[in-house]
C-alpha positions in Angstrom: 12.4 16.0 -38.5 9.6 15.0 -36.7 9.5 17.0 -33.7 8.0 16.9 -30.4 5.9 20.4 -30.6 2.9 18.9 -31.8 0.9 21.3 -33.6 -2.6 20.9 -36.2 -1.9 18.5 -38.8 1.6 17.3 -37.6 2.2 13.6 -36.8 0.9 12.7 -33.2 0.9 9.2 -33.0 1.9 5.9 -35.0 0.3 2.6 -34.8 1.0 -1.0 -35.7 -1.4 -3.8 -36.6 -0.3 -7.3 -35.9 -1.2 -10.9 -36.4 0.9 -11.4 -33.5 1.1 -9.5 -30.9 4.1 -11.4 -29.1 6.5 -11.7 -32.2 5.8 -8.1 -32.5 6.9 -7.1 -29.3 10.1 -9.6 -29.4 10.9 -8.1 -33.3 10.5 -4.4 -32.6 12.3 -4.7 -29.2 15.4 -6.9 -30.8 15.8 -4.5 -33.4 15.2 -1.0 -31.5 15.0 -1.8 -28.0 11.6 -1.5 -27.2 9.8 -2.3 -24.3 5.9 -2.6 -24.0 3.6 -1.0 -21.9 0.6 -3.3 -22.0 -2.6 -0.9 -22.4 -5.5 -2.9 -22.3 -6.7 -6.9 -23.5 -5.6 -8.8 -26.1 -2.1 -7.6 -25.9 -2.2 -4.0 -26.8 -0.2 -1.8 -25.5 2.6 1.0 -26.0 5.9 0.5 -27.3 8.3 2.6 -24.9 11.5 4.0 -25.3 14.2 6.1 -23.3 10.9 5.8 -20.7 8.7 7.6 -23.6 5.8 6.2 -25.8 6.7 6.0 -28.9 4.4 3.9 -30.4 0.8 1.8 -29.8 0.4 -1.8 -30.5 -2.5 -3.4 -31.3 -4.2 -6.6 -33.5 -6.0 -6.1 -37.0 -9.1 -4.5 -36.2 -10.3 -4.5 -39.7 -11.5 -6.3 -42.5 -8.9 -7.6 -44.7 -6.8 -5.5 -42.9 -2.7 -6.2 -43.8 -0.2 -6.1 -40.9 1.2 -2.2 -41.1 2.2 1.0 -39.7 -0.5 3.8 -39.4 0.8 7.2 -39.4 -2.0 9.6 -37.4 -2.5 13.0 -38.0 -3.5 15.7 -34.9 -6.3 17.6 -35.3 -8.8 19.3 -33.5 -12.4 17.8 -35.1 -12.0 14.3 -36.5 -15.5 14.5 -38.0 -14.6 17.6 -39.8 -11.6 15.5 -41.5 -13.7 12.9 -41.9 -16.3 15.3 -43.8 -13.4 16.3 -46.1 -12.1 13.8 -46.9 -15.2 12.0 -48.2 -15.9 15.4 -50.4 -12.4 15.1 -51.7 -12.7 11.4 -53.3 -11.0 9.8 -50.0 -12.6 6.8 -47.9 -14.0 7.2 -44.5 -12.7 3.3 -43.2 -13.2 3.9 -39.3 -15.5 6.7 -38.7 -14.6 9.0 -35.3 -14.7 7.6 -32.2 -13.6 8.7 -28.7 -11.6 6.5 -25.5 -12.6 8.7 -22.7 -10.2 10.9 -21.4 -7.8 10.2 -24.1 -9.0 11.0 -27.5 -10.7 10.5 -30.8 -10.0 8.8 -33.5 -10.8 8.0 -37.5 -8.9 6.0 -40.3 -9.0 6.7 -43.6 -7.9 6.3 -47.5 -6.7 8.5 -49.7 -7.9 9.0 -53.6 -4.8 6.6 -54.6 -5.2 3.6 -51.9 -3.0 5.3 -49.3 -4.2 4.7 -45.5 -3.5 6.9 -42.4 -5.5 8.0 -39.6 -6.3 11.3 -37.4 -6.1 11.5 -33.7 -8.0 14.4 -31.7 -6.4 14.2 -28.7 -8.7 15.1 -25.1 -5.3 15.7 -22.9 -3.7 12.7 -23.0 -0.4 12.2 -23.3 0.7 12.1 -26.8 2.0 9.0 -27.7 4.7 9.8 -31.0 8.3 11.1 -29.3 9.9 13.3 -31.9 13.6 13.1 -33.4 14.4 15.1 -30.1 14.0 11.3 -28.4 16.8 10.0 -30.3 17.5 6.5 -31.4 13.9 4.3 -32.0 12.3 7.2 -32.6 9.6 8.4 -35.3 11.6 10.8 -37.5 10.1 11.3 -40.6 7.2 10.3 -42.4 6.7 9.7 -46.3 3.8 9.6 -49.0 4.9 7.4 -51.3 1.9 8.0 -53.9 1.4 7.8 -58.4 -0.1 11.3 -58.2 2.3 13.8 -56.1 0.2 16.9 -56.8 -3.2 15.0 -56.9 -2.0 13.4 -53.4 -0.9 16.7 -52.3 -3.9 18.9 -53.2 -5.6 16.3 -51.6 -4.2 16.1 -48.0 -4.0 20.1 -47.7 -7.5 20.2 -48.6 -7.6 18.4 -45.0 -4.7 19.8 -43.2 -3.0 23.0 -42.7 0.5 22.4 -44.4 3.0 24.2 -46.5 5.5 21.9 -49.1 8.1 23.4 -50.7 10.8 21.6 -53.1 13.6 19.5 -52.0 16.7 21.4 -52.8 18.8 18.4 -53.5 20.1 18.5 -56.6 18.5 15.8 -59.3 15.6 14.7 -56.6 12.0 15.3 -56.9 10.9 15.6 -53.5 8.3 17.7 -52.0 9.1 18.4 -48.5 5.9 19.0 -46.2 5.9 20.8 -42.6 2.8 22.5 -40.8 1.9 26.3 -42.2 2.2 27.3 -38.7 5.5 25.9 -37.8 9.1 25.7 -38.6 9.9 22.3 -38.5 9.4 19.7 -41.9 7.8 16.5 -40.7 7.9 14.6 -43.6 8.1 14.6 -47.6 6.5 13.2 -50.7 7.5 11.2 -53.7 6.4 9.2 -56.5 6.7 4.9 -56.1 9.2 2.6 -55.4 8.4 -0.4 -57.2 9.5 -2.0 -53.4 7.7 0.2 -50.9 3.8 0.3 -50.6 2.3 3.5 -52.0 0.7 5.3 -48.1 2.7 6.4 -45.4 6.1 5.2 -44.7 7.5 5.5 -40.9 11.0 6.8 -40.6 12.6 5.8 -37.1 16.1 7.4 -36.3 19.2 4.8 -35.8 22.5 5.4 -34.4 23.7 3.1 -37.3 21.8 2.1 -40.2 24.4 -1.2 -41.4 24.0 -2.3 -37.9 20.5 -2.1 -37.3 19.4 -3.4 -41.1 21.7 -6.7 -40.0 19.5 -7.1 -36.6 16.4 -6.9 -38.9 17.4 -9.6 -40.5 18.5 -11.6 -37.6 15.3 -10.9 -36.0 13.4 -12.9 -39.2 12.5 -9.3 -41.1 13.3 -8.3 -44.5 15.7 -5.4 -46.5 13.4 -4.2 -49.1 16.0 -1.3 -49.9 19.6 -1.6 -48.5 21.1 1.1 -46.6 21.7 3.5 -49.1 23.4 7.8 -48.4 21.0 10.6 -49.3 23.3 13.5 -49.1 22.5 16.1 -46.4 20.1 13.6 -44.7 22.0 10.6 -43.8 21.6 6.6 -44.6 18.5 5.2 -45.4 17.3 1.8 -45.5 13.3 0.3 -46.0 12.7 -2.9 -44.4 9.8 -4.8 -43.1 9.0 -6.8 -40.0 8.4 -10.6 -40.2 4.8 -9.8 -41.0 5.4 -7.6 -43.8 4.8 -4.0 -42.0 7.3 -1.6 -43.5 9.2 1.1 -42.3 12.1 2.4 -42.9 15.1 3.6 -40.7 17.7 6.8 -41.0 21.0 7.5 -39.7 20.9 10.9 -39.9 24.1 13.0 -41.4 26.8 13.8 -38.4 25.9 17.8 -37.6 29.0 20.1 -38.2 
């Protein structure tokens, strides 16, 4: 699981682009309780939760950008990210650039039209709360990409991680974590002819039926019904009313 000790290459921060800033706010908070911390103009801000950021808020910055979940990467040089990833067949979108006293940050795409970001943080507080934060929470991320190994070579080529095989039986699943660390962040698999090959948010729910029938209530949509994974828990991908995915686990009761 996600987890709050940060280190190189790990998950620091998650960001959503809106068309609407307000239905945002009134979506996320219906469905996981949010509250927003407005950060600046034009409604940006920081979703909050158990009095934690857990997440930023902000409009479409780019051109033809789609309303969507940006999973940012730590690191301790952006423009040396930046540099690898144009020598490894990625795209430098956003090139690095600093908020004083807070960080720097870059947005990219990978070889296969995956998007995702890196932030190089000056001190600030990190914005991401780990599983350890509980319900609302970022818990996992996933690659959901054509090319597993391609992707794969690709990203370490940038990052300092180690993947190893899923060990659930039947399931090709390549589970990623820092070199450095003992705690698995994330995983990658090939498409879903329902979910958007990139980066897919996990957020931890205390019930995954319950909070799948509050999406909908809210005006968002069940891409892929709450469905068990054994060992990990229940599962569902939905999107908000914009079309931002993400996806939400109940994770497996601990014996």
């Amino acid at each position: 699981m996600v987890s709050t000790d940060l280190r190189p290459g790990t998950p620091n921060r998650i960001d959503l682009g809106s068309p609407d800033l307000a239905e945002s706010e009134l979506f996320y908070g219906s469905v996981f309780g949010w509250e927003l911390e407005p950060a600046g103009p034009g409604g940006r801000g920081f979703f909050r939760a158990g009095g934690r950021r857990v997440a930023s808020l902000g409009p479409l910055s780019e051109a033809e950008a789609l309303p969507s979940w940006t999973v940012c990467f730590r690191t301790a040089d952006a423009d040396a990210v930046a540099a690898a990833v144009e020598r490894s067949g990625g795209t430098v979108r956003v090139r690095p650039a600093g908020l004083p006293g807070q960080g720097r940050s870059a947005r990219f795409t990978d070889p296969v039209g995956g998007r995702f970001a890196v932030w190089q943080s000056e001190g600030a507080a990190e914005v991401v709360a780990g599983a350890e934060g509980g319900p609302g929470t970022l818990c996992w991320v996933e690659l959901h990409t054509p090319d597993v190994p391609g992707s794969l070579r690709f990203y370490r080529g940038l990052f300092d991680w180690r993947a190893r095989a899923s060990e659930l039986p039947g399931v090709e699943y390549t589970v990623l974590g820092p070199a450095a660390g003992p705690a698995d962040f994330g995983g990658a698999t090939g498409v879903h002819p329902r979910v958007d090959v990139g980066w897919l948010v996990h957020f931890a729910v205390a019930d995954a039926l319950l909070a799948t029938d509050e999406v909908r209530r809210a005006g968002g949509s069940v891409l892929v019904p709450p469905e068990p994974v054994p060992t990990v828990g229940r599962v569902a991908v939905l999107a908000d009313p914009f079309g931002a995915q993400f996806a939400i686990l109940e994770p497996e009761p601990r014996r």
